[in-house]
TIRO-2110 file (N, C-alpha, C; in Angstrom, 1 decimal):
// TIRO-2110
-38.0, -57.9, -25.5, N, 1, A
-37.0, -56.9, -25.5, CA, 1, A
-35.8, -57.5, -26.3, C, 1, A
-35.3, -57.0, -27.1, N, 2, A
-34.0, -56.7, -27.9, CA, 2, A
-33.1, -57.0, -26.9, C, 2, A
-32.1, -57.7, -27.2, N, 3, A
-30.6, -57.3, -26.8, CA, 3, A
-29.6, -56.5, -27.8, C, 3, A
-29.2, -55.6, -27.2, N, 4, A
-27.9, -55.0, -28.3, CA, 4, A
-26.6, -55.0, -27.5, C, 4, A
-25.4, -55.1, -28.4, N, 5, A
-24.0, -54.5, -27.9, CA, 5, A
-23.8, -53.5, -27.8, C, 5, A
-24.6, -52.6, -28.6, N, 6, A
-23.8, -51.4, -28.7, CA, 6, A
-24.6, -50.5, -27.2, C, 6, A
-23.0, -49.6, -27.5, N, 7, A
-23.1, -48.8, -26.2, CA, 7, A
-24.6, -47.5, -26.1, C, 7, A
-25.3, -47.8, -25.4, N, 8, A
-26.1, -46.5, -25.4, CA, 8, A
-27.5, -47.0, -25.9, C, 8, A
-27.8, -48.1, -26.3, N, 9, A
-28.9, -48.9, -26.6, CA, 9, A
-29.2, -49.4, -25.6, C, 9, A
-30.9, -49.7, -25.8, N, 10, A
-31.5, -49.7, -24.3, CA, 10, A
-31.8, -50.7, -23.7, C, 10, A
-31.2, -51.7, -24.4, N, 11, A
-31.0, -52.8, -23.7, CA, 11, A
-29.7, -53.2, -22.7, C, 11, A
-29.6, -52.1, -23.3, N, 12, A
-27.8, -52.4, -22.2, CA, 12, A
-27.5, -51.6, -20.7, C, 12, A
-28.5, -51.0, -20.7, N, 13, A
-28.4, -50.4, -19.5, CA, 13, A
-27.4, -49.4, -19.3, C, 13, A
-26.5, -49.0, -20.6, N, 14, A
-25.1, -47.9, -20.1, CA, 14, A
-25.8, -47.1, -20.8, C, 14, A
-25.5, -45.9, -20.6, N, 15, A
-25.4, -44.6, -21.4, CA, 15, A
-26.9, -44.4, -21.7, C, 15, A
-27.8, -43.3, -22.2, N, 16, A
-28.6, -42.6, -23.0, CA, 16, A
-28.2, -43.0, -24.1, C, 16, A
-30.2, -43.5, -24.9, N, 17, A
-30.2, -43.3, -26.2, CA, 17, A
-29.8, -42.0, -26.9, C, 17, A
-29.0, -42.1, -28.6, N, 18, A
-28.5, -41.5, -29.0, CA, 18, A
-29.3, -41.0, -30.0, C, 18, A
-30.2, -41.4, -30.1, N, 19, A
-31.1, -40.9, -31.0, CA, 19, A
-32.4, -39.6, -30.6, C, 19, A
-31.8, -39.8, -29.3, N, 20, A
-33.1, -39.2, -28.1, CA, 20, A
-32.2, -37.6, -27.5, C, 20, A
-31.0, -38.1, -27.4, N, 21, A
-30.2, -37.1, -26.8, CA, 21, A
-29.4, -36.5, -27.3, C, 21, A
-28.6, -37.2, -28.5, N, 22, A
-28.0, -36.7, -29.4, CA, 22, A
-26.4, -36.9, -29.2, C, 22, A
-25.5, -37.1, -29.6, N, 23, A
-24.0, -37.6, -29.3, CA, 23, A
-23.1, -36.8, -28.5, C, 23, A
-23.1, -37.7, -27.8, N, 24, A
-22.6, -37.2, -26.7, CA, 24, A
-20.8, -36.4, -27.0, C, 24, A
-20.4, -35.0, -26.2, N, 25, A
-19.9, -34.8, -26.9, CA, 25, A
-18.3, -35.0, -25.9, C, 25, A
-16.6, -34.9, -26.4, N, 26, A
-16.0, -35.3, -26.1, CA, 26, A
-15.4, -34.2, -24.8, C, 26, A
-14.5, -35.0, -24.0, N, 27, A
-14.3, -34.6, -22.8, CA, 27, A
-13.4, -32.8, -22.8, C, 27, A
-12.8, -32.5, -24.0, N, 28, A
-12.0, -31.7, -24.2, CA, 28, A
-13.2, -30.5, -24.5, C, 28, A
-14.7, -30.8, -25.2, N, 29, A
-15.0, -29.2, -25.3, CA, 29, A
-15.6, -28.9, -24.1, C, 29, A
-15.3, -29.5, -23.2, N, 30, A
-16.3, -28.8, -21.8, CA, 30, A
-15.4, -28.6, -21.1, C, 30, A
-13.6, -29.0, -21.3, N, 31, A
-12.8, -28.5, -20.5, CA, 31, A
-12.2, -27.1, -20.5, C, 31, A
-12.5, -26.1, -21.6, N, 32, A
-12.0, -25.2, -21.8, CA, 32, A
-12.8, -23.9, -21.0, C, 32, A
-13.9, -24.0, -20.7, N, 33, A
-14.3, -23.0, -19.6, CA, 33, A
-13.5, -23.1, -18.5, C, 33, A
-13.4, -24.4, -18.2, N, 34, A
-12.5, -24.5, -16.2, CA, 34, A
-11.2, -24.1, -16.7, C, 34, A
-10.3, -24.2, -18.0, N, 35, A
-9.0, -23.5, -18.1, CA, 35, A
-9.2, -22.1, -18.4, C, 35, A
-10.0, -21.6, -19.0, N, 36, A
-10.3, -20.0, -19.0, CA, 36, A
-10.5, -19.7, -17.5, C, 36, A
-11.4, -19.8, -17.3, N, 37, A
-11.7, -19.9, -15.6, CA, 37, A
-10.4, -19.6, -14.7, C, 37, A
-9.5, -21.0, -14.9, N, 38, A
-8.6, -20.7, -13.9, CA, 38, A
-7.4, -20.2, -14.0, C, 38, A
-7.2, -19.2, -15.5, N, 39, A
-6.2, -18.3, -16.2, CA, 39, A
-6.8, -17.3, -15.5, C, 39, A
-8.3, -17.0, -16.1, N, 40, A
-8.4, -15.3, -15.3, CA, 40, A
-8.5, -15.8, -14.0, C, 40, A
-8.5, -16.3, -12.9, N, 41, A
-8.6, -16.4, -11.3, CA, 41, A
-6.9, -16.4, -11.1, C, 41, A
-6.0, -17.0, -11.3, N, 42, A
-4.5, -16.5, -11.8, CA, 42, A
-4.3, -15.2, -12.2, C, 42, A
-4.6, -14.8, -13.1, N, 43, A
-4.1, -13.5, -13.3, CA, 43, A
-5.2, -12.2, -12.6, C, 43, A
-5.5, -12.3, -12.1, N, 44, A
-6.2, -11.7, -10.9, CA, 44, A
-5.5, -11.4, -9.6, C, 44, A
-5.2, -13.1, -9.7, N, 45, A
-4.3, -13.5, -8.0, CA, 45, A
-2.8, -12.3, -8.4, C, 45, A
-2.2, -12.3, -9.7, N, 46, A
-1.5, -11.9, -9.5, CA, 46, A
-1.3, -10.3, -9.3, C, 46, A
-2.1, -9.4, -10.4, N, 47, A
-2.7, -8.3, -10.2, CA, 47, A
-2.9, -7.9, -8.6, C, 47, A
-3.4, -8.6, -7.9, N, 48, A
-4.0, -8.2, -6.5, CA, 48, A
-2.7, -8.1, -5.7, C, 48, A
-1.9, -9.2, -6.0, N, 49, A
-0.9, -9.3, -5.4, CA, 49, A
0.3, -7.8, -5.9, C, 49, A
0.5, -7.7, -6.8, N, 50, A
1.5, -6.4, -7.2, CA, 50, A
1.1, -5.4, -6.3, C, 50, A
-0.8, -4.8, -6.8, N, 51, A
-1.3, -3.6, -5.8, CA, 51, A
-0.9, -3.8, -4.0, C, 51, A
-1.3, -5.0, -3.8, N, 52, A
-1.0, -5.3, -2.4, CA, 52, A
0.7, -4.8, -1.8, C, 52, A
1.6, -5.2, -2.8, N, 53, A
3.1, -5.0, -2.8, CA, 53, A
3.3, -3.3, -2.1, C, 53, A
2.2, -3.1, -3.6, N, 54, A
2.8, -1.5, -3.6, CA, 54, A
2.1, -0.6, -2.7, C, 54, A
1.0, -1.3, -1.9, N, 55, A
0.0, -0.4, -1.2, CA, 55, A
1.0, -0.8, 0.3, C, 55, A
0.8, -1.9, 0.5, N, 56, A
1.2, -2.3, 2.1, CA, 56, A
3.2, -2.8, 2.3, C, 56, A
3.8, -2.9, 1.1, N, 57, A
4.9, -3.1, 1.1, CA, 57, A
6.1, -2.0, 1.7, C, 57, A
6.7, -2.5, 2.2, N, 58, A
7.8, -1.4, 3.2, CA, 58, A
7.9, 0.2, 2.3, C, 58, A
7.9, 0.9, 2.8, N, 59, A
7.9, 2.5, 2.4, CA, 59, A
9.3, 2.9, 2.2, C, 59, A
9.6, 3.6, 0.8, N, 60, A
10.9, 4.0, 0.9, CA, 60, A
12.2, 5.4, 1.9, C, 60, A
10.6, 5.3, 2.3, N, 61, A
11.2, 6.2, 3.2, CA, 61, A
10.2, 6.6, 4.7, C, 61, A
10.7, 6.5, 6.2, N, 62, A
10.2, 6.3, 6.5, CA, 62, A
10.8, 7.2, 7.9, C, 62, A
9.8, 8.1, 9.0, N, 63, A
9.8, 8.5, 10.0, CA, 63, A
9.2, 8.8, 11.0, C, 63, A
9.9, 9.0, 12.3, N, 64, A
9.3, 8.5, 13.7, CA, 64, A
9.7, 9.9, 14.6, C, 64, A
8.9, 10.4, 15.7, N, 65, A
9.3, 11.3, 16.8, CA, 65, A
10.2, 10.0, 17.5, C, 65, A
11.5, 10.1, 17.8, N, 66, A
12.0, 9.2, 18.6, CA, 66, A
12.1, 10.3, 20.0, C, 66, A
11.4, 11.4, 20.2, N, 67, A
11.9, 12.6, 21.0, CA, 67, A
10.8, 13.7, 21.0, C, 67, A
10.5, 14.0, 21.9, N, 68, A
9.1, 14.9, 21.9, CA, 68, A
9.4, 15.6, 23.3, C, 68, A
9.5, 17.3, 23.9, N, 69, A
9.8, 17.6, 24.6, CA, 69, A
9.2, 19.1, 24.9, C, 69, A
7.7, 19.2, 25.4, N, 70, A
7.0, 20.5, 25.1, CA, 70, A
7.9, 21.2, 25.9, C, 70, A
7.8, 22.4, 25.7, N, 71, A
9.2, 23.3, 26.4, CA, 71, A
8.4, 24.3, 27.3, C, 71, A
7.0, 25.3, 26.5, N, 72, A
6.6, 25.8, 27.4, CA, 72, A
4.8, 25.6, 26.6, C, 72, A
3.8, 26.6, 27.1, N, 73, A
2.5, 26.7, 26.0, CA, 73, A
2.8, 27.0, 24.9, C, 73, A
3.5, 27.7, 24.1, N, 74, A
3.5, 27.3, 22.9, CA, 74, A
4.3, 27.2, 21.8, C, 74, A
4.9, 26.0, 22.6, N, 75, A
6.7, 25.5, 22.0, CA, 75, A
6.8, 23.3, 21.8, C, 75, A
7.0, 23.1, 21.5, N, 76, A
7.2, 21.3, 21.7, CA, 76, A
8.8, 21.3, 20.6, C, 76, A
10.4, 20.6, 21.1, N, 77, A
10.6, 20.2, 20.9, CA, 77, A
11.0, 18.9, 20.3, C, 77, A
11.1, 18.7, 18.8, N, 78, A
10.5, 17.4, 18.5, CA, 78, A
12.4, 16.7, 17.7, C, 78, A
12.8, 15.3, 18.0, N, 79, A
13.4, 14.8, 17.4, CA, 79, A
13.0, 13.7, 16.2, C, 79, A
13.2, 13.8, 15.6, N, 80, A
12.9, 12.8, 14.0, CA, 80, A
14.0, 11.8, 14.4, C, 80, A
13.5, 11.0, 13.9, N, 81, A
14.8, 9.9, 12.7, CA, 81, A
13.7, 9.4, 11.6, C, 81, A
14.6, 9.5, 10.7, N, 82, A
14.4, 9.4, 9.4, CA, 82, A
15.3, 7.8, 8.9, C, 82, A
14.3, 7.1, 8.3, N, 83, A
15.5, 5.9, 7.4, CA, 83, A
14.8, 6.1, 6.6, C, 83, A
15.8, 6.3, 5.5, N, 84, A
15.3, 6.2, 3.7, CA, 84, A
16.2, 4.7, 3.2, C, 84, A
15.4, 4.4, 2.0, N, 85, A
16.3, 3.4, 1.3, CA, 85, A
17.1, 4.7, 0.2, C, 85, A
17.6, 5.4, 0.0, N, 86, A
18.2, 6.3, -1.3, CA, 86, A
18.7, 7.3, 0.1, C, 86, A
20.0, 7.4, 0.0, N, 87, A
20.1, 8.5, 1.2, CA, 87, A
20.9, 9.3, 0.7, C, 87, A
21.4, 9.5, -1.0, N, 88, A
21.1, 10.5, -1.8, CA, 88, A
20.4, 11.7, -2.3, C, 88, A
19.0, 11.4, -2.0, N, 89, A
17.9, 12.2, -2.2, CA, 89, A
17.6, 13.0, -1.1, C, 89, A
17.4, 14.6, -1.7, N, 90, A
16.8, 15.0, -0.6, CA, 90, A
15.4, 14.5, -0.2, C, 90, A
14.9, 14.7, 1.1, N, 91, A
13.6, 14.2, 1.5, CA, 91, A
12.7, 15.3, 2.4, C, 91, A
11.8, 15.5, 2.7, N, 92, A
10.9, 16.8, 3.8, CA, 92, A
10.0, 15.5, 4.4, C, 92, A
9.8, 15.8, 5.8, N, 93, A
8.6, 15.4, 6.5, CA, 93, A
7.9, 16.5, 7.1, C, 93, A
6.8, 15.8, 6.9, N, 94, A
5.8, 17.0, 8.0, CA, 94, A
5.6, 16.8, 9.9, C, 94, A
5.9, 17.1, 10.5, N, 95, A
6.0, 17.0, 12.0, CA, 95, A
4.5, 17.7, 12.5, C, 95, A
4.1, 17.4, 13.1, N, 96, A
2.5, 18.2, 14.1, CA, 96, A
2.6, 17.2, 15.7, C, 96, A
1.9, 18.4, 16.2, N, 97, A
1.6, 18.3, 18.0, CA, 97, A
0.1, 18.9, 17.9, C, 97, A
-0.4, 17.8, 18.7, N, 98, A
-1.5, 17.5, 19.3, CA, 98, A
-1.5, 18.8, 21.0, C, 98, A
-2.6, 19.5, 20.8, N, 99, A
-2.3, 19.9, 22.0, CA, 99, A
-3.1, 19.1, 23.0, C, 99, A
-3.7, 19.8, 24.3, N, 100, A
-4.3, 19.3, 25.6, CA, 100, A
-6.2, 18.9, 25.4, C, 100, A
-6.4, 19.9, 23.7, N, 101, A
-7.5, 19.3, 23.5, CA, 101, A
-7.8, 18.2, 23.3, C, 101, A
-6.8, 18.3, 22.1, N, 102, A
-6.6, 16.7, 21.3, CA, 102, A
-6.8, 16.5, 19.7, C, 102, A
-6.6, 18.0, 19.9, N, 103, A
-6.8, 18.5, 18.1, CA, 103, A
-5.5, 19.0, 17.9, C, 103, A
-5.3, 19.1, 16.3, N, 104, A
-3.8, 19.6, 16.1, CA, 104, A
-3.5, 21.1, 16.5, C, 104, A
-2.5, 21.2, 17.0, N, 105, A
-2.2, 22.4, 17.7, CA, 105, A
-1.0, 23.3, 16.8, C, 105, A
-0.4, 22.3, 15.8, N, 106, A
0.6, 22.6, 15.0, CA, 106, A
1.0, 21.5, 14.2, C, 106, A
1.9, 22.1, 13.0, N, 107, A
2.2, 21.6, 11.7, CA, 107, A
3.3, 22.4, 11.0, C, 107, A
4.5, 21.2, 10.3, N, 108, A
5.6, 22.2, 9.8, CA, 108, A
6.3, 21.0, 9.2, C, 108, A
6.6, 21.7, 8.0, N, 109, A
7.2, 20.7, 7.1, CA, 109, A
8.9, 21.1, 7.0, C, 109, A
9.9, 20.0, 7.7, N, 110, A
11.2, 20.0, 7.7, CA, 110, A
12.0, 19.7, 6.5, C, 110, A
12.9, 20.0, 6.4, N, 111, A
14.1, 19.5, 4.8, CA, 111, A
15.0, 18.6, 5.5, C, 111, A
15.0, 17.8, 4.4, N, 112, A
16.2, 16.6, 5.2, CA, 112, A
17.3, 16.6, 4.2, C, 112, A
18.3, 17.4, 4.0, N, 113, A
19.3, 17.2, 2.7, CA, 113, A
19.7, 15.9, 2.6, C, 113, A
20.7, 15.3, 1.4, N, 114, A
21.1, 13.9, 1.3, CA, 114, A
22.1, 13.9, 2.6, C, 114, A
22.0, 12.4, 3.0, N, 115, A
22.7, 12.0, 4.1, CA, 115, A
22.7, 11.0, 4.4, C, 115, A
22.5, 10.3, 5.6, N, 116, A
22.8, 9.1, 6.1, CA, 116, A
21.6, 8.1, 5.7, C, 116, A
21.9, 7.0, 5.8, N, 117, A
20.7, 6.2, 5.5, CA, 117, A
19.3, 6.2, 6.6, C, 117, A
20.2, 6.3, 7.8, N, 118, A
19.5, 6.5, 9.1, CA, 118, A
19.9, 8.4, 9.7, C, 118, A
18.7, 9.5, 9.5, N, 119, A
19.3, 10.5, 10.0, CA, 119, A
18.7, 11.2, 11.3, C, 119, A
18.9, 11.6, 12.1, N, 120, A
18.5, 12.3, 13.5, CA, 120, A
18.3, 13.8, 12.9, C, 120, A
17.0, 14.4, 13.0, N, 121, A
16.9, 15.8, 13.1, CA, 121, A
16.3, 16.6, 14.4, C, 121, A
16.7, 17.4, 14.5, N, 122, A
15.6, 18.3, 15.8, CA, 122, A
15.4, 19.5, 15.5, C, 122, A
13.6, 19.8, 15.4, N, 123, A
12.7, 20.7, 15.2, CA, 123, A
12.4, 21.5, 16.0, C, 123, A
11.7, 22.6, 16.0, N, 124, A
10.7, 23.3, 17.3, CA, 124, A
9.8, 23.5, 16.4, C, 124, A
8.7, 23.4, 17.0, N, 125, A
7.4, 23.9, 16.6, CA, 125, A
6.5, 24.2, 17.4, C, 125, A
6.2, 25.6, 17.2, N, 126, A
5.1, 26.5, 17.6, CA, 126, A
4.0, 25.9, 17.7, C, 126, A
3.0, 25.8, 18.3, N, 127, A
1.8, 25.5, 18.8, CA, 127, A
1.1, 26.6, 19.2, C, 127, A
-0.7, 26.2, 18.6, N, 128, A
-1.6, 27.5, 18.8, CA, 128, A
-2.0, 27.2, 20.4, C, 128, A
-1.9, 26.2, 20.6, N, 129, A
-1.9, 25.7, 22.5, CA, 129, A
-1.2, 24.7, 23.0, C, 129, A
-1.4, 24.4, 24.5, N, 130, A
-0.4, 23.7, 25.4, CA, 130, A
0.0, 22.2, 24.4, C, 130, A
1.3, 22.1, 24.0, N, 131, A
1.5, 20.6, 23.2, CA, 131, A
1.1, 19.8, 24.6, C, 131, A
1.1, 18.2, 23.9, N, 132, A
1.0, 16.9, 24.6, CA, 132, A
1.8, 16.3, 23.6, C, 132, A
1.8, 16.4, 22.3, N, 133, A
2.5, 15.7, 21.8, CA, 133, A
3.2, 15.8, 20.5, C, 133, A
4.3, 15.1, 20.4, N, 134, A
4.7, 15.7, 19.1, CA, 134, A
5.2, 14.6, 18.0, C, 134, A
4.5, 14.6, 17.0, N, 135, A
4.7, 13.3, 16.0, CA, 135, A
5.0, 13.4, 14.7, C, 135, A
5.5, 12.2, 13.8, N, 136, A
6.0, 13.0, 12.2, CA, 136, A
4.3, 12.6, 12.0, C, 136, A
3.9, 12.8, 11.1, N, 137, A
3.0, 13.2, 10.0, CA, 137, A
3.0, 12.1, 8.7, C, 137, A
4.2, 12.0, 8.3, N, 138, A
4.6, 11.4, 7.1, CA, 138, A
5.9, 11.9, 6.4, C, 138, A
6.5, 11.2, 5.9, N, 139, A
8.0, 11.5, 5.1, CA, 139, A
8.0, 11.3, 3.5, C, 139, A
8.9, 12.1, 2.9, N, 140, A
8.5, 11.9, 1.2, CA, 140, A
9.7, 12.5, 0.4, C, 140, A
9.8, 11.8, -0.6, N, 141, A
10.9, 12.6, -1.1, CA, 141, A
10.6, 13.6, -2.1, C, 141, A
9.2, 14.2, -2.3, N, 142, A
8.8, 15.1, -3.0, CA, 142, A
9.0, 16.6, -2.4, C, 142, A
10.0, 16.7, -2.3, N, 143, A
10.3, 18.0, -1.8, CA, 143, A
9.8, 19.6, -2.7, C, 143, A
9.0, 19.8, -1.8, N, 144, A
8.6, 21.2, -2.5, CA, 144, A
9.9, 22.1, -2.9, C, 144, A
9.6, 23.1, -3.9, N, 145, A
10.8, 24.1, -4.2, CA, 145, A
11.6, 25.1, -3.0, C, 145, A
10.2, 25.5, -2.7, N, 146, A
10.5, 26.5, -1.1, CA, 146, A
11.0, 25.7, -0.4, C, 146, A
11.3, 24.8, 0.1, N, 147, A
11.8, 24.0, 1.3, CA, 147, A
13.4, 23.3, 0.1, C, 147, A
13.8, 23.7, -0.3, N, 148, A
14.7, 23.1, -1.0, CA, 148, A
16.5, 23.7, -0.5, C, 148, A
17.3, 23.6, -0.4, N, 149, A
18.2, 24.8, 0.3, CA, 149, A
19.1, 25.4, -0.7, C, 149, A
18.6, 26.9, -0.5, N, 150, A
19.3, 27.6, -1.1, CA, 150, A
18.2, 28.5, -2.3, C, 150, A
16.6, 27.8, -1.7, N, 151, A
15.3, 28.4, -2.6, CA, 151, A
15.5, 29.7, -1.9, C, 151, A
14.9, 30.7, -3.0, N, 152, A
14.4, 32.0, -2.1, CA, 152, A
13.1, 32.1, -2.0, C, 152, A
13.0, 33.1, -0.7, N, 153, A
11.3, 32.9, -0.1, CA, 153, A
10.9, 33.5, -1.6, C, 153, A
9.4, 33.3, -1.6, N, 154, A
8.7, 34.2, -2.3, CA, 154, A
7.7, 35.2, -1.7, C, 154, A
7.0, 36.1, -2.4, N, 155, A
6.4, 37.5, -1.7, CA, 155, A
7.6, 38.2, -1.3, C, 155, A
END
């Protein structure tokens, strides 16, 4: 057997012949997959993160029955509070009561004119049977036209 210096000859025991395998290539072109790689896993992270903001992040406007008070079979007194971030804007929520079945027994959408940042309203709403309970629905500031004050009915 031969001895050689050089690197990659088979006397030397380091590296693969080059003649067999072909030149070996430098450390920078095999790095550019793992930085592509970990640009789109980044910009992913952050994409997910925005939708996350905007799906589960605090609601600009937001309401609660602090007050629920059936009166007779087919009556439930209901009090709101309302916090908006804009208390500018008008806003409507929808209020419904659950009756003794456990199905909705009623539904009614309230007007909240601009006001306080935090506002107290009180509803009645009719029920097709005995309430149990009376709850908001959801709050929005998409106020329909008819619910606006000072709209005229239509029909």
């Amino acid at each position: 057997m031969t001895s050689s210096s050089e690197p990659g000859s088979p006397g030397t025991g380091r590296g693969v012949p080059e003649g067999r395998y072909g030149k070996r290539g430098s450390g920078s072109d095999r790095r550019w997959p793992v930085w592509l790689g970990g640009a789109l896993v980044l910009a992913l992270g952050i994409v997910l993160a925005v939708a996350a903001y905007r799906n589960f992040g605090t609601a600009p406007i937001d309401g609660e029955a602090s007050q629920f008070d059936p009166r007779d079979d087919n009556t439930v007194h209901i009090t709101l509070e309302v916090r908006r971030d804009d208390p500018s804007r008008p806003a409507e929520c929808v209020v419904r009561s659950r009756g003794i079945s456990g199905k909705e027994a009623g539904r009614k959408e309230v007007y909240l004119p601009p006001g306080e940042t935090t506002t107290y309203v009180e509803t009645i709403l009719k029920t097709s049977e005995q309430p149990v309970t009376g709850e908001v629905f959801g709050c929005s500031y998409d106020v329909p036209n008819y619910l606006r004050e000072g709209a005229r009915p239509s029909g």
